[in-house]
mmCIF file as gemmi writes it, N, C-alpha and C atoms, coordinates in Angstrom:
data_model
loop_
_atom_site.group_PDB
_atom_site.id
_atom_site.type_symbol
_atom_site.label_atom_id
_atom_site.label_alt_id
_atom_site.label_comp_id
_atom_site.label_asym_id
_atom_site.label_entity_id
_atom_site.label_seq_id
_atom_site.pdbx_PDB_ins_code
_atom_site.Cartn_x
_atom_site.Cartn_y
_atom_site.Cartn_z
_atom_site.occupancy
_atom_site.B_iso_or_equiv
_atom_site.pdbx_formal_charge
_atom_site.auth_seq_id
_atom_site.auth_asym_id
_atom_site.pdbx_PDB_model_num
ATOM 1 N N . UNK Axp A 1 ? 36.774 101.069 94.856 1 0 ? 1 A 1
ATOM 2 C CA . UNK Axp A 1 ? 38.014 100.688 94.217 1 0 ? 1 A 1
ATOM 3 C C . UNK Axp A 1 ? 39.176 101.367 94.948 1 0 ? 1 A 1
ATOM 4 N N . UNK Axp A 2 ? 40.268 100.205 95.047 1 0 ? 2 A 1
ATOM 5 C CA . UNK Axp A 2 ? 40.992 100.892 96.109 1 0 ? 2 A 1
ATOM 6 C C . UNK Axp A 2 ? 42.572 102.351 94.757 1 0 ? 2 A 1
ATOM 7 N N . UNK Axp A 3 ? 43.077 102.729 95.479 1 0 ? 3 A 1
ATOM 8 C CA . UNK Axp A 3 ? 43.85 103.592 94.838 1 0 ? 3 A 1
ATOM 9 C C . UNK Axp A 3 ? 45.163 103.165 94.822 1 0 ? 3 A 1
ATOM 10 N N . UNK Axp A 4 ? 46.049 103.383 94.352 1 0 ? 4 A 1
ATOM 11 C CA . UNK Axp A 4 ? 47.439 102.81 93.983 1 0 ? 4 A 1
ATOM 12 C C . UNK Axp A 4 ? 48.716 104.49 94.111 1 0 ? 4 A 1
ATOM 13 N N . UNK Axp A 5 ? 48.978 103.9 95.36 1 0 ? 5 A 1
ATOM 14 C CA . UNK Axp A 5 ? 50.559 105.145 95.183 1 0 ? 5 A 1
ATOM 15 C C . UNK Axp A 5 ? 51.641 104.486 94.944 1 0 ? 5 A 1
ATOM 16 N N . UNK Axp A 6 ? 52.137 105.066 94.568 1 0 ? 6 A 1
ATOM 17 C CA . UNK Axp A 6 ? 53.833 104.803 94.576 1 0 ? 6 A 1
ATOM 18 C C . UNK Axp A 6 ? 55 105.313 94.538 1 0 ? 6 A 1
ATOM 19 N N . UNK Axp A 7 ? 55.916 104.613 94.502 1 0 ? 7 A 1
ATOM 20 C CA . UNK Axp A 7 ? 57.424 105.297 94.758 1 0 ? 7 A 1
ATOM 21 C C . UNK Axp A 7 ? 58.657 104.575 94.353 1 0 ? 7 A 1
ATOM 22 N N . UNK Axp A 8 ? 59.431 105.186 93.973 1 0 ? 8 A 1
ATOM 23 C CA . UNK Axp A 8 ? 60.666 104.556 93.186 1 0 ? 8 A 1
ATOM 24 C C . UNK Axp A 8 ? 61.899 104.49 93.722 1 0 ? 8 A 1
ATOM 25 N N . UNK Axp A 9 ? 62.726 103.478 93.86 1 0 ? 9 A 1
ATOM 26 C CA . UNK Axp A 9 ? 63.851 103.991 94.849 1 0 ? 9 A 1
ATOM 27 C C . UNK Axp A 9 ? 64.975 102.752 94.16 1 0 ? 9 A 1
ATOM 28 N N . UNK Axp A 10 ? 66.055 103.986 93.78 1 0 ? 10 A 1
ATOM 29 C CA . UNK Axp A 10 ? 66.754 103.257 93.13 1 0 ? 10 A 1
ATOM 30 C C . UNK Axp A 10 ? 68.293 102.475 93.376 1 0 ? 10 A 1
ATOM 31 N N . UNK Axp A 11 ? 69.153 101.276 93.236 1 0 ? 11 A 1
ATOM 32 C CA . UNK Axp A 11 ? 70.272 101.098 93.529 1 0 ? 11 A 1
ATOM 33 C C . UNK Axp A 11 ? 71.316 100.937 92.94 1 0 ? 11 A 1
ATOM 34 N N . UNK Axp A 12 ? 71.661 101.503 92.546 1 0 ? 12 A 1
ATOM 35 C CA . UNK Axp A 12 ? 72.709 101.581 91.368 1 0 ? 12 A 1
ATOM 36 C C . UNK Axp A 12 ? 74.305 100.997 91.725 1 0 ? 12 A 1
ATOM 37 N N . UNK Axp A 13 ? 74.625 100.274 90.63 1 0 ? 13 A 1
ATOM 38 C CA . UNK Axp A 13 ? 75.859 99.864 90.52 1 0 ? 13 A 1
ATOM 39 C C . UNK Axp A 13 ? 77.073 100.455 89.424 1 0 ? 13 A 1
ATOM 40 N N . UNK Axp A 14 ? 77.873 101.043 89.466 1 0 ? 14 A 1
ATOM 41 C CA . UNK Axp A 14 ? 78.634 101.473 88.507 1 0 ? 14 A 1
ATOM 42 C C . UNK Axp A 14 ? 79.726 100.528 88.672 1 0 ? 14 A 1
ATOM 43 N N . UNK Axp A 15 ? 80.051 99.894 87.592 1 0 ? 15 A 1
ATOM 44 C CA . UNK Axp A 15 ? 81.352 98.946 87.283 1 0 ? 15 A 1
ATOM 45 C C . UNK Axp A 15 ? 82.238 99.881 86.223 1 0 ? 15 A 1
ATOM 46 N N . UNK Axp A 16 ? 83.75 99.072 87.048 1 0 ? 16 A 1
ATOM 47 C CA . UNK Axp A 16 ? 84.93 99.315 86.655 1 0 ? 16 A 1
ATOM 48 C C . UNK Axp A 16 ? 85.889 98.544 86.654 1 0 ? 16 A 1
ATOM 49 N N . UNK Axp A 17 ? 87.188 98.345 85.762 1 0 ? 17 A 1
ATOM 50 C CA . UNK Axp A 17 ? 88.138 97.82 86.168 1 0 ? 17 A 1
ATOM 51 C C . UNK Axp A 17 ? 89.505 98.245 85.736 1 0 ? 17 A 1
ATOM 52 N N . UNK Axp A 18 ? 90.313 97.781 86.906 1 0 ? 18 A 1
ATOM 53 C CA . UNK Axp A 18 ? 91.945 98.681 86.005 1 0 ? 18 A 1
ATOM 54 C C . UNK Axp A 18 ? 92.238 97.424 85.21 1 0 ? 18 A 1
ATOM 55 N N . UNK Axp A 19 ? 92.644 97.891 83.98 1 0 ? 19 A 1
ATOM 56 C CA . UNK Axp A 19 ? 93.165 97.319 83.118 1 0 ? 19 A 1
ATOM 57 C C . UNK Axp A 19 ? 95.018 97.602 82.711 1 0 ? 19 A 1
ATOM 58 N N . UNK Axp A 20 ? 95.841 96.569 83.233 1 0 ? 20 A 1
ATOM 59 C CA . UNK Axp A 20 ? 96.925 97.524 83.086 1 0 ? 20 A 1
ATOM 60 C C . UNK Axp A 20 ? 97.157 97.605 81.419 1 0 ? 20 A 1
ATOM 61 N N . UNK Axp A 21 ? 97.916 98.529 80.693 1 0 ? 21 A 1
ATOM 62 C CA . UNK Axp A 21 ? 97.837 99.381 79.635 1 0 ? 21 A 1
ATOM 63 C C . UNK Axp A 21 ? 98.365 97.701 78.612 1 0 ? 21 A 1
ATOM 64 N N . UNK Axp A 22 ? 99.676 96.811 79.229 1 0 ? 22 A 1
ATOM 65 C CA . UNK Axp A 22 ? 100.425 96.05 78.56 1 0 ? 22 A 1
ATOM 66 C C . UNK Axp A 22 ? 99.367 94.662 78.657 1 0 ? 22 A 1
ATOM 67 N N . UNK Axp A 23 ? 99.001 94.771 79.183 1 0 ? 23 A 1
ATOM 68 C CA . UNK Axp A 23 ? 97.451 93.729 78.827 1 0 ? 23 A 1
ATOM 69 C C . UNK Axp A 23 ? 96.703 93.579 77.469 1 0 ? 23 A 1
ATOM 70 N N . UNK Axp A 24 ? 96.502 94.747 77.234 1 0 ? 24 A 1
ATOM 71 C CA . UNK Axp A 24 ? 95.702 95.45 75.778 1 0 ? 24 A 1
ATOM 72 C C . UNK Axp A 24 ? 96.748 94.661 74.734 1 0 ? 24 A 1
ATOM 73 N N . UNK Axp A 25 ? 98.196 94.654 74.918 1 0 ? 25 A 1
ATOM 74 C CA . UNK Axp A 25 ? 99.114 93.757 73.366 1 0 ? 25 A 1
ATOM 75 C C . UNK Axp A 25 ? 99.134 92.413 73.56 1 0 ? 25 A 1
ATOM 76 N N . UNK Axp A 26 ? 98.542 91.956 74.33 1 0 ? 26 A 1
ATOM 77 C CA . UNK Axp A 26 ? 98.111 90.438 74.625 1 0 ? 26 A 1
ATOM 78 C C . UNK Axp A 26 ? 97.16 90.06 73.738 1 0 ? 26 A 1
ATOM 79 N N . UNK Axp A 27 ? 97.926 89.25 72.614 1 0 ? 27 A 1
ATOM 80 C CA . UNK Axp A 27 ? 96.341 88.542 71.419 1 0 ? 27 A 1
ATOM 81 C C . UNK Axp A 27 ? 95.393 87.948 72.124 1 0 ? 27 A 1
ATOM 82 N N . UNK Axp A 28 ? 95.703 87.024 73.728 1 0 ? 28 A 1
ATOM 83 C CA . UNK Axp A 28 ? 94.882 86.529 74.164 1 0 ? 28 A 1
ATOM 84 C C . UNK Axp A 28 ? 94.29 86.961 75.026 1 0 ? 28 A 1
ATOM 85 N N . UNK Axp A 29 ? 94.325 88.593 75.184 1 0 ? 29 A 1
ATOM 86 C CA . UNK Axp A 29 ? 93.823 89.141 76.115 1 0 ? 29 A 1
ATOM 87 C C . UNK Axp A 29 ? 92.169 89.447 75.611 1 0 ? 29 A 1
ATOM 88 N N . UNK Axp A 30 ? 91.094 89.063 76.813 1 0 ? 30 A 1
ATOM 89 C CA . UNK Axp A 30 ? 90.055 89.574 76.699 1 0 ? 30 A 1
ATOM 90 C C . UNK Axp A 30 ? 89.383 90.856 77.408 1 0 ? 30 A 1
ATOM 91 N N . UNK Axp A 31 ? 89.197 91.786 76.74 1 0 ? 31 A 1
ATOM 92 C CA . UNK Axp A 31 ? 89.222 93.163 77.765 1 0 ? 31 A 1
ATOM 93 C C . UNK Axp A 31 ? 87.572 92.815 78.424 1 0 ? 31 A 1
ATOM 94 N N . UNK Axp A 32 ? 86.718 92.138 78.481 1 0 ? 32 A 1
ATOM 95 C CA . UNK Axp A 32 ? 85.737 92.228 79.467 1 0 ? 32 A 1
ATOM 96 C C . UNK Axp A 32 ? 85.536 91.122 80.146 1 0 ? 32 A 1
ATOM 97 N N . UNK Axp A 33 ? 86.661 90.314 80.56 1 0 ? 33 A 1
ATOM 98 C CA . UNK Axp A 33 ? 86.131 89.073 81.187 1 0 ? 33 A 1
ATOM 99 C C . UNK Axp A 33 ? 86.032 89.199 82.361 1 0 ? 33 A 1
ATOM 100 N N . UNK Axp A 34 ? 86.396 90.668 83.006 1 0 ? 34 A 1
ATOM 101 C CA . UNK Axp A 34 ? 85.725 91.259 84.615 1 0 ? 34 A 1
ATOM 102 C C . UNK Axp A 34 ? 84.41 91.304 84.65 1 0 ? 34 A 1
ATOM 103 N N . UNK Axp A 35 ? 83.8 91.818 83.152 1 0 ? 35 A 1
ATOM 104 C CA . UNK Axp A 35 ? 82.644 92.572 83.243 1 0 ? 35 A 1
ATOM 105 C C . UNK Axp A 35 ? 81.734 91.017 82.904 1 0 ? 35 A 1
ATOM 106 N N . UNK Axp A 36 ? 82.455 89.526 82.215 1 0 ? 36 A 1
ATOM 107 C CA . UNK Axp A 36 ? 81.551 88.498 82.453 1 0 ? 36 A 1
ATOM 108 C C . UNK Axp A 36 ? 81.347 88.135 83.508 1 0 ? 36 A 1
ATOM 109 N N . UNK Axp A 37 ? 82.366 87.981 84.715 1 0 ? 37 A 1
ATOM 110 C CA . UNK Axp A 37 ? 82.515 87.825 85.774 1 0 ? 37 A 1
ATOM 111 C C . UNK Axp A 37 ? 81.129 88.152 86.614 1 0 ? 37 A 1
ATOM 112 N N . UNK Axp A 38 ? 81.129 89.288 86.366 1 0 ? 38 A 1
ATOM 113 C CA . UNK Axp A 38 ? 80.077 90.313 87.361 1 0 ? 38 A 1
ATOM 114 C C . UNK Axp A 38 ? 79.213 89.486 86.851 1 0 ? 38 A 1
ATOM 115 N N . UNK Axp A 39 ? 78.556 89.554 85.196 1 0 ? 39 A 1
ATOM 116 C CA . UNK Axp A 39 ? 77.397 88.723 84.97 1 0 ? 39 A 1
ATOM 117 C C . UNK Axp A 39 ? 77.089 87.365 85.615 1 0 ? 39 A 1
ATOM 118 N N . UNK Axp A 40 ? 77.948 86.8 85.571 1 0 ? 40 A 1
ATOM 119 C CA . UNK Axp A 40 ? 78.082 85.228 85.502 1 0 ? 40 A 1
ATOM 120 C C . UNK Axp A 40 ? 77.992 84.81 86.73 1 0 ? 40 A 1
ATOM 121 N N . UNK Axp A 41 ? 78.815 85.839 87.614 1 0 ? 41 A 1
ATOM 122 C CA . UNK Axp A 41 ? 79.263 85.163 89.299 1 0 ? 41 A 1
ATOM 123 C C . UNK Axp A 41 ? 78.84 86.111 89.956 1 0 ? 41 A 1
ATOM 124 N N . UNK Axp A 42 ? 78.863 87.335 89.733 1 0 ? 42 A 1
ATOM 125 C CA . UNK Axp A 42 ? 78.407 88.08 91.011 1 0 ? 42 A 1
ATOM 126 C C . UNK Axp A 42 ? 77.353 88.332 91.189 1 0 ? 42 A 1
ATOM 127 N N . UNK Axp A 43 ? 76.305 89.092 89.943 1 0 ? 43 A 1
ATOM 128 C CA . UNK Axp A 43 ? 75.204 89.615 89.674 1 0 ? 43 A 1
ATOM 129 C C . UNK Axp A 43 ? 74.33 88.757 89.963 1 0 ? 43 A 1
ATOM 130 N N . UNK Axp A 44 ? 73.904 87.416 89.444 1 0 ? 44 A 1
ATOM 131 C CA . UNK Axp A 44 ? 72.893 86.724 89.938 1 0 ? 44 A 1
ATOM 132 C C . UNK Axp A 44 ? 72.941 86.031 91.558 1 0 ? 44 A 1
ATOM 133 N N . UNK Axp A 45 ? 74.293 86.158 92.016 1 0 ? 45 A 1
ATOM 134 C CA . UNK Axp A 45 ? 74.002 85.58 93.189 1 0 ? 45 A 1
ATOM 135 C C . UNK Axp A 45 ? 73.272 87.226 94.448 1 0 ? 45 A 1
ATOM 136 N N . UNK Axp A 46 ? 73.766 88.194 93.754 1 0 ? 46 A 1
ATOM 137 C CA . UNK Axp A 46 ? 73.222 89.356 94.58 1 0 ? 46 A 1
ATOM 138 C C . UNK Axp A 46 ? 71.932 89.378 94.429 1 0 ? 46 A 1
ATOM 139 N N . UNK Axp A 47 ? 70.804 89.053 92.796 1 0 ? 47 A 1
ATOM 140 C CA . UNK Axp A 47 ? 70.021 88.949 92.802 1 0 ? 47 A 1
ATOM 141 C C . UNK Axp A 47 ? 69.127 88.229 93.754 1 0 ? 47 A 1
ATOM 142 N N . UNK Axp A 48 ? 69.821 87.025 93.853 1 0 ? 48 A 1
ATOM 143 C CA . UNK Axp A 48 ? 69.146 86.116 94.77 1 0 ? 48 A 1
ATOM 144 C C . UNK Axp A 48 ? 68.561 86.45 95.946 1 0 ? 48 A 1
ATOM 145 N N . UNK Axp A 49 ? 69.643 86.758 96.77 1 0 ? 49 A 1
ATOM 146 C CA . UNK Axp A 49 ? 69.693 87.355 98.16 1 0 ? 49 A 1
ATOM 147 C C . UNK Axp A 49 ? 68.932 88.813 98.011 1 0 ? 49 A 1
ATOM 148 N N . UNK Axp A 50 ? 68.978 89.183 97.128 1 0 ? 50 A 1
ATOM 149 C CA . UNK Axp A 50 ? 67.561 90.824 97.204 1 0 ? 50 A 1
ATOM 150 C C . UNK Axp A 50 ? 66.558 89.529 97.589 1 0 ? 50 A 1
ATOM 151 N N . UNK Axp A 51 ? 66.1 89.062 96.723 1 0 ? 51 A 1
ATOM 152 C CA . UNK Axp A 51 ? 64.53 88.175 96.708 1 0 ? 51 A 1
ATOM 153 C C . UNK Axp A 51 ? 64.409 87.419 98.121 1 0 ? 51 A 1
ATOM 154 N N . UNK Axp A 52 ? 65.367 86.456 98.438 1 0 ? 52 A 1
ATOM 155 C CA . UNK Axp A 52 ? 65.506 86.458 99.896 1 0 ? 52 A 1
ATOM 156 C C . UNK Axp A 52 ? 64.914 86.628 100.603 1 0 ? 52 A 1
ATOM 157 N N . UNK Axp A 53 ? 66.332 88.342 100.732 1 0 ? 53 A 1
ATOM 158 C CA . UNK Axp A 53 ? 65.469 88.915 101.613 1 0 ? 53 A 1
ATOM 159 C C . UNK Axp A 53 ? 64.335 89.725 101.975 1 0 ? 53 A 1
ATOM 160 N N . UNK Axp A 54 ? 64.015 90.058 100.664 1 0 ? 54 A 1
ATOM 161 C CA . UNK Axp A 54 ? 62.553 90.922 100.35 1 0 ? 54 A 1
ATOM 162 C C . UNK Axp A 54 ? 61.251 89.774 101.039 1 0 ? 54 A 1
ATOM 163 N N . UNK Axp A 55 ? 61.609 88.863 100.41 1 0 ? 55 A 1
ATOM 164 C CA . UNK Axp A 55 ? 60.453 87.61 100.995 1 0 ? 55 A 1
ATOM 165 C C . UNK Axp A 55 ? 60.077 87.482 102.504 1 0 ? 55 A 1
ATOM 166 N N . UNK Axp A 56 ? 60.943 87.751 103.209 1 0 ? 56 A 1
ATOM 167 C CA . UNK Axp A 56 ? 60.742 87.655 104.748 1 0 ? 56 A 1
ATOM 168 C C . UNK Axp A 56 ? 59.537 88.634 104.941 1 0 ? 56 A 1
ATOM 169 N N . UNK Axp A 57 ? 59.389 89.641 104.285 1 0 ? 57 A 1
ATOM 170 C CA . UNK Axp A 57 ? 58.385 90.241 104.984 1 0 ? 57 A 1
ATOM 171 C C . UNK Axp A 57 ? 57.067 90.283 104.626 1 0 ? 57 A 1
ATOM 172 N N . UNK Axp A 58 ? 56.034 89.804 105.368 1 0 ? 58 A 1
ATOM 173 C CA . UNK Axp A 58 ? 54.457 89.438 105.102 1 0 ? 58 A 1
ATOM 174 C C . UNK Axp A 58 ? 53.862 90.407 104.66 1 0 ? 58 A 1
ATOM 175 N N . UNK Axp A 59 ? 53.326 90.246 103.504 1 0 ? 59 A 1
ATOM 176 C CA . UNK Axp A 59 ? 52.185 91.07 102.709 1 0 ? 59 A 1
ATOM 177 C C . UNK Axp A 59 ? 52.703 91.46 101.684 1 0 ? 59 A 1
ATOM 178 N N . UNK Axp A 60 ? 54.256 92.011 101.54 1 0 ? 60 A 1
ATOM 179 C CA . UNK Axp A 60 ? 54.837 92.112 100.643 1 0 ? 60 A 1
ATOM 180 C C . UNK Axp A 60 ? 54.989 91.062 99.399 1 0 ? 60 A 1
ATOM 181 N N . UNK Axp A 61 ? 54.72 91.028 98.077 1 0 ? 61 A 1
ATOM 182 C CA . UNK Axp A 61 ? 54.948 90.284 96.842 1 0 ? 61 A 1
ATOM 183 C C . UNK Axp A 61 ? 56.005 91.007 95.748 1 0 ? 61 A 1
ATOM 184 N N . UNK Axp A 62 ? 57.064 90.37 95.382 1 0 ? 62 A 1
ATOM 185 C CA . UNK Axp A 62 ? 57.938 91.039 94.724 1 0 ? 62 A 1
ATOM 186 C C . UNK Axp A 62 ? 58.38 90.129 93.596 1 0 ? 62 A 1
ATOM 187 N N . UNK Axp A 63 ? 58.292 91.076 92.129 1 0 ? 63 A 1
ATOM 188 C CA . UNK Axp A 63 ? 59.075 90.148 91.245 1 0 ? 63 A 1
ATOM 189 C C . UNK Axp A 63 ? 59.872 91.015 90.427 1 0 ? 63 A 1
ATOM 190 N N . UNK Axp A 64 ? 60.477 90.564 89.321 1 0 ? 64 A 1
ATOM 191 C CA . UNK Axp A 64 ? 61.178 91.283 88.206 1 0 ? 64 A 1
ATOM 192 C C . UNK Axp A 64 ? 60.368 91.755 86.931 1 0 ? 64 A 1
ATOM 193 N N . UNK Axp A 65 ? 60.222 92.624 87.277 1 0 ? 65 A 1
ATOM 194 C CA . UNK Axp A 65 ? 59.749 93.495 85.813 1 0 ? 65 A 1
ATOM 195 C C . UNK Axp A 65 ? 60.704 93.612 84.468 1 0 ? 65 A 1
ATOM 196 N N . UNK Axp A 66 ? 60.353 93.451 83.447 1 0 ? 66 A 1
ATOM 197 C CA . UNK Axp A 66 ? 61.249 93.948 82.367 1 0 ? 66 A 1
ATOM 198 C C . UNK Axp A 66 ? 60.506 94.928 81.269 1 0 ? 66 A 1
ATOM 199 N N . UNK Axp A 67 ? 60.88 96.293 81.004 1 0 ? 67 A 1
ATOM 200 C CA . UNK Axp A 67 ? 60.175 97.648 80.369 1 0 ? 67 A 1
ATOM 201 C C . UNK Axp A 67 ? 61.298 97.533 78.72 1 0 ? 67 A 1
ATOM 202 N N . UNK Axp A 68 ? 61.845 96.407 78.686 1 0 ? 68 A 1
ATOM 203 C CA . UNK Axp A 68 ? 62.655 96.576 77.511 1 0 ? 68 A 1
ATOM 204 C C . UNK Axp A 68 ? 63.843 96.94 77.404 1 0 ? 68 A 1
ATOM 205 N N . UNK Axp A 69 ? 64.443 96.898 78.284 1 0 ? 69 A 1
ATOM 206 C CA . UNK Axp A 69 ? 65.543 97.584 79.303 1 0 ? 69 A 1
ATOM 207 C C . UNK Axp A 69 ? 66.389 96.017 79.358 1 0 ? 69 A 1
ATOM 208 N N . UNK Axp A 70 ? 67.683 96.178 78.802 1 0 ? 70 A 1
ATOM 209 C CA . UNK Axp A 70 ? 68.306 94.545 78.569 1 0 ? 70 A 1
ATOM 210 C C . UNK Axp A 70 ? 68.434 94.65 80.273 1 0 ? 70 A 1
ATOM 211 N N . UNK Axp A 71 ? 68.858 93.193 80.447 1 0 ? 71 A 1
ATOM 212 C CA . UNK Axp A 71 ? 68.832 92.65 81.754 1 0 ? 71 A 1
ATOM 213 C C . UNK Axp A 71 ? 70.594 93.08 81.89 1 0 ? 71 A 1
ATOM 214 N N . UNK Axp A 72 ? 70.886 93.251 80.898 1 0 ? 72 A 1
ATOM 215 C CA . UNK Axp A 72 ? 72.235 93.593 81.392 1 0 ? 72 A 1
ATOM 216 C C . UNK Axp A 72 ? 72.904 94.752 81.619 1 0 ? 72 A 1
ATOM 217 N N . UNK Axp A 73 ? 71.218 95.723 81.759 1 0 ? 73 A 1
ATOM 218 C CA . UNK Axp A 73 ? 71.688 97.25 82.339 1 0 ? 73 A 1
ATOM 219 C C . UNK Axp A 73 ? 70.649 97.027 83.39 1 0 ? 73 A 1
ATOM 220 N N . UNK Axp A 74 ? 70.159 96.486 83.114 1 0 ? 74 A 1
ATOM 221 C CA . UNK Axp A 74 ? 68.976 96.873 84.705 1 0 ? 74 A 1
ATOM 222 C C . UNK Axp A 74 ? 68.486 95.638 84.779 1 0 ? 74 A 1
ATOM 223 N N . UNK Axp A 75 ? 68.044 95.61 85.782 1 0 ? 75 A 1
ATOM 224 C CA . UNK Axp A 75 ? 66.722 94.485 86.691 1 0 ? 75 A 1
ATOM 225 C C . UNK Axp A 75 ? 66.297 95.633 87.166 1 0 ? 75 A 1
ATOM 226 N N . UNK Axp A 76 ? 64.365 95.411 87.032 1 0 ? 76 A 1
ATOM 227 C CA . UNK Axp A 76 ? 63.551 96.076 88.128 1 0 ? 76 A 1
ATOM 228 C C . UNK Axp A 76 ? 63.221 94.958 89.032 1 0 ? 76 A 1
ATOM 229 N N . UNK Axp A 77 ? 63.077 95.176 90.402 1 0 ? 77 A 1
ATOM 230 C CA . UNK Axp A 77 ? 62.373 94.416 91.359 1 0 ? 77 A 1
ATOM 231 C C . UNK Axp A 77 ? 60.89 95.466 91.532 1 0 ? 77 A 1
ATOM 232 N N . UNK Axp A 78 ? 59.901 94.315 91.361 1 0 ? 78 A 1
ATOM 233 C CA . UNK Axp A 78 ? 58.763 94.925 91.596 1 0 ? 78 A 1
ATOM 234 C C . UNK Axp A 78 ? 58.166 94.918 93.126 1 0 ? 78 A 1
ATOM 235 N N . UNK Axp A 79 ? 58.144 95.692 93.803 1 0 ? 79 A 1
ATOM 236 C CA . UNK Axp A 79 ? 57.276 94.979 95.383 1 0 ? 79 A 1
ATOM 237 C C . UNK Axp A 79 ? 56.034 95.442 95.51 1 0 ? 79 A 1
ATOM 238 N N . UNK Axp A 80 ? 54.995 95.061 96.186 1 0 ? 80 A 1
ATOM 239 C CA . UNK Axp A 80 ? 53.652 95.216 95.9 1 0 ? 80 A 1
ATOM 240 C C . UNK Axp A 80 ? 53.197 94.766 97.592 1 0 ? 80 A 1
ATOM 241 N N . UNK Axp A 81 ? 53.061 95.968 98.056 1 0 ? 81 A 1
ATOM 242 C CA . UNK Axp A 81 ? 52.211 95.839 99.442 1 0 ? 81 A 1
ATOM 243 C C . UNK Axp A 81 ? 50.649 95.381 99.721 1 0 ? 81 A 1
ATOM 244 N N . UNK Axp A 82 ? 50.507 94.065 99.795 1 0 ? 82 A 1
ATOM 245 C CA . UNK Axp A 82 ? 48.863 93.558 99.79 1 0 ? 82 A 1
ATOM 246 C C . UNK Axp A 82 ? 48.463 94.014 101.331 1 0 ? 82 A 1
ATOM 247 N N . UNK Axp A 83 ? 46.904 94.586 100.871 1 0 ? 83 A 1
ATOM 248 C CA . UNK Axp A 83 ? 46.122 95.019 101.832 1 0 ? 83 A 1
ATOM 249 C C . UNK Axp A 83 ? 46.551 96.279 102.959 1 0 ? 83 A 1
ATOM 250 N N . UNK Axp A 84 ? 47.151 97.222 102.591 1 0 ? 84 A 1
ATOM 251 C CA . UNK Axp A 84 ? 47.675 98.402 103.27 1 0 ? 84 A 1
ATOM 252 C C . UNK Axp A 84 ? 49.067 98.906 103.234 1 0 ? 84 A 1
């Protein structure tokens, strides 16, 4: 039976945005429509391109894990080296 190592390596994103202060007395102001943005438009297209480019390389198998952890603090990418 073969043995299993591993290793964790992480990429973190910290989001922000300036909000100017006279924005906030705007009834129609929405204070996170940066932070839909990221969801909506940025985040899944970065996702993509990880998988991509993870795929190019032979032997390697990679997917998304979820530990209960909303998708909207984390994605794990799983990669899994077949045969060495």
């Amino acid at each position: 039976m073969a043995e299993k190592d591993e290793h964790t390596f992480n990429l973190r994103f910290s989001l922000s945005a300036d909000i100017p202060s006279e924005a906030w007395d705007d009834e129609d102001f929405e204070g996170d429509e940066w932070l839909n943005e990221w969801e909506r438009e940025v985040k899944p297209g970065l996702v993509r391109e990880v998988f991509t480019y993870l795929r190019q390389f032979a032997g390697w198998n990679c997917h998304i894990r979820n530990r209960g952890v909303s998708p909207l603090d984390e994605i794990e990418i799983v990669m899994r080296k077949e045969g060495g």
